[in-house]
PyMOL CGO cylinders between C-alpha atoms (Angstrom):
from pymol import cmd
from pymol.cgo import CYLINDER

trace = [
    CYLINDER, 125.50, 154.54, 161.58, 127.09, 153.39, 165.10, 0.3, 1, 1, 1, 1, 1, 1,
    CYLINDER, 127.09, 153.39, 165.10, 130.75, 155.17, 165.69, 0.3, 1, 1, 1, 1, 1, 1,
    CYLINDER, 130.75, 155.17, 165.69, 133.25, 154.07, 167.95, 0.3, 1, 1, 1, 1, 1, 1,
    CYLINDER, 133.25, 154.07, 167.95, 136.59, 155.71, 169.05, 0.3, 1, 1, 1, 1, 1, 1,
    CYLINDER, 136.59, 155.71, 169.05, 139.06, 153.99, 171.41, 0.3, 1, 1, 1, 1, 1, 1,
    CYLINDER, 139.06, 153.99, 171.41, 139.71, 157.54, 172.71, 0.3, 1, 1, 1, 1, 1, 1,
    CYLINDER, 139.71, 157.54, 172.71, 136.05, 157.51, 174.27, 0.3, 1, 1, 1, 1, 1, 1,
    CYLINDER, 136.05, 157.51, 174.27, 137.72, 153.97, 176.33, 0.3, 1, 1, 1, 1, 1, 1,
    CYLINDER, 137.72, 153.97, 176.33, 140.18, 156.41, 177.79, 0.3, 1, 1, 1, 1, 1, 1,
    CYLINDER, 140.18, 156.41, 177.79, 142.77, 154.38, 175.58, 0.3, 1, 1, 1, 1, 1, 1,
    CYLINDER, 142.77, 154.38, 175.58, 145.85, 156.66, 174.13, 0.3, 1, 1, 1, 1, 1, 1,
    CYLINDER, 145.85, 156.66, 174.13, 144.72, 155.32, 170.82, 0.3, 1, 1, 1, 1, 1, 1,
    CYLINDER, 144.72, 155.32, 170.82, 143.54, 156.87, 167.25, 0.3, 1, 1, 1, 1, 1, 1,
    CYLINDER, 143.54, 156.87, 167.25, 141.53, 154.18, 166.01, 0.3, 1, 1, 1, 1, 1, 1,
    CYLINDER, 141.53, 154.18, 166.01, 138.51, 154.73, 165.69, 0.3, 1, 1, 1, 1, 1, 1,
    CYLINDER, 138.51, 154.73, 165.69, 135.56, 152.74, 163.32, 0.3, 1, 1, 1, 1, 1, 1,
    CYLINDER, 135.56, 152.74, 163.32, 132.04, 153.16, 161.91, 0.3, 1, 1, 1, 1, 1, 1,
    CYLINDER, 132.04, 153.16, 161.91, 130.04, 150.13, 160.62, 0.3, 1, 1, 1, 1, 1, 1,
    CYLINDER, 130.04, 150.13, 160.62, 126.33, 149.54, 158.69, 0.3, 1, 1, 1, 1, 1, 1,
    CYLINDER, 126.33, 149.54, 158.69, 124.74, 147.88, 162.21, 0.3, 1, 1, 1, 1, 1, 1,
    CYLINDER, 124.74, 147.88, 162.21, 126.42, 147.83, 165.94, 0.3, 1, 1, 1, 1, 1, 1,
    CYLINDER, 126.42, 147.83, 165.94, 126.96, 144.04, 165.70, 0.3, 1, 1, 1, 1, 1, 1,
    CYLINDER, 126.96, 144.04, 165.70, 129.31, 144.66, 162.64, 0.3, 1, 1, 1, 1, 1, 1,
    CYLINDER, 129.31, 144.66, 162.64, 131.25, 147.68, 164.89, 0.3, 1, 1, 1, 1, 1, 1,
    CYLINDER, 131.25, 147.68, 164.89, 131.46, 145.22, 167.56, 0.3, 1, 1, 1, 1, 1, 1,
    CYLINDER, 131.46, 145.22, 167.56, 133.31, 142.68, 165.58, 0.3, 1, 1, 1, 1, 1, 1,
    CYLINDER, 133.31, 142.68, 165.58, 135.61, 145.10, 164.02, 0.3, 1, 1, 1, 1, 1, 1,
    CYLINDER, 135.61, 145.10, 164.02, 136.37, 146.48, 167.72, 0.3, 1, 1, 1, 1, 1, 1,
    CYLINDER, 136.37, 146.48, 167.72, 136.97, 143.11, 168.81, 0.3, 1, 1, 1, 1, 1, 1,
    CYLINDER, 136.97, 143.11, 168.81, 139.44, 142.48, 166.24, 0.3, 1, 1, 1, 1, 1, 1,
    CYLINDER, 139.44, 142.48, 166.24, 141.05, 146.13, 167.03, 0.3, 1, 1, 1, 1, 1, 1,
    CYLINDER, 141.05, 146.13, 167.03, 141.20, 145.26, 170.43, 0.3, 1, 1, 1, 1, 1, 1,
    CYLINDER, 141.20, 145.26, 170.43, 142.97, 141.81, 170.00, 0.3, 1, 1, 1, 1, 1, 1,
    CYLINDER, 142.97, 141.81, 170.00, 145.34, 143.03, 167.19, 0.3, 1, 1, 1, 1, 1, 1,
    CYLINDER, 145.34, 143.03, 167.19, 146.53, 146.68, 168.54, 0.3, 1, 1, 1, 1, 1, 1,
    CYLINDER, 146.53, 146.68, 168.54, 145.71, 146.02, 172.63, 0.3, 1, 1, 1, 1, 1, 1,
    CYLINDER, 145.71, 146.02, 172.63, 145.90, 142.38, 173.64, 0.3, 1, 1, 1, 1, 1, 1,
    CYLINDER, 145.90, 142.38, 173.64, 142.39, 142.56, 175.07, 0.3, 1, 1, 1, 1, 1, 1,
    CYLINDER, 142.39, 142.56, 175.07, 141.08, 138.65, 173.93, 0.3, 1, 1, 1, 1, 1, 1,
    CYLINDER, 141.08, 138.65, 173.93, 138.79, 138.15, 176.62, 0.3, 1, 1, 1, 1, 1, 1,
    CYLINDER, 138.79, 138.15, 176.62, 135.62, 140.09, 175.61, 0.3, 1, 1, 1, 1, 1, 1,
    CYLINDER, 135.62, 140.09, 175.61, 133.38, 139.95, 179.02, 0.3, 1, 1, 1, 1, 1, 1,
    CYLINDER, 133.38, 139.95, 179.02, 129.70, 141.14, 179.17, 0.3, 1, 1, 1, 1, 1, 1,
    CYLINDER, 129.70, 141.14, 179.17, 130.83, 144.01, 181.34, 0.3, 1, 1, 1, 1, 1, 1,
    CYLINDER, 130.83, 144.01, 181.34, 133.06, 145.13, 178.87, 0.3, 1, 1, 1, 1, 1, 1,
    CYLINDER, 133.06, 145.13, 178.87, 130.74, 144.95, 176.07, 0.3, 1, 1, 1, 1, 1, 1,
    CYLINDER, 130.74, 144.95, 176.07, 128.52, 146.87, 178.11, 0.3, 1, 1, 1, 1, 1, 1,
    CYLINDER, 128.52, 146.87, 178.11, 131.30, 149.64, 178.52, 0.3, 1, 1, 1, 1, 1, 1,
    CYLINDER, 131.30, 149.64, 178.52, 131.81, 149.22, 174.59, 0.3, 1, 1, 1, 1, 1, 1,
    CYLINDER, 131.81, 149.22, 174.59, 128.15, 150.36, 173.80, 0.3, 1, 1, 1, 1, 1, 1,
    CYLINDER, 128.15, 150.36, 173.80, 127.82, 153.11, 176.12, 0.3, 1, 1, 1, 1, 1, 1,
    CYLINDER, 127.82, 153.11, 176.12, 130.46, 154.96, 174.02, 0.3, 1, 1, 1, 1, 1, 1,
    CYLINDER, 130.46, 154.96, 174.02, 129.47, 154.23, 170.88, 0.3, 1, 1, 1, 1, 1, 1,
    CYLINDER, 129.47, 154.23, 170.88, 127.51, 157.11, 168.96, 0.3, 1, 1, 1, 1, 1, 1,
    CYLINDER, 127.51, 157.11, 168.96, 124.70, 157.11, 166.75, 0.3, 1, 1, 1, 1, 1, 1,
]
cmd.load_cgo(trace, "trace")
């Protein structure tokens, strides 16, 4: 089950999120990160930052 802490971004944040499949996580990270940080644009380099901290 893919895990996912904002703390592993380097944000000052204690969210943190697991989810059945990583395309689930990533929508509820997206969401997080539009809600709580203001981050709306979602680029591919980002994403690609986004996986490399997520744990099995």
């Amino acid at each position: 089950m893919p895990k996912f802490s904002c703390k592993d971004m380097g944000m000052n944040c204690e969210w943190h999120a697991e989810a059945d499949d990583l395309d689930k996580l990533l929508e509820e990270i997206k969401k997080h990160a539009s809600e709580a940080h203001g981050i709306t644009e979602f680029t591919p380099d980002l994403v690609e930052k986004v996986k490399s901290v997520i744990k099995d």
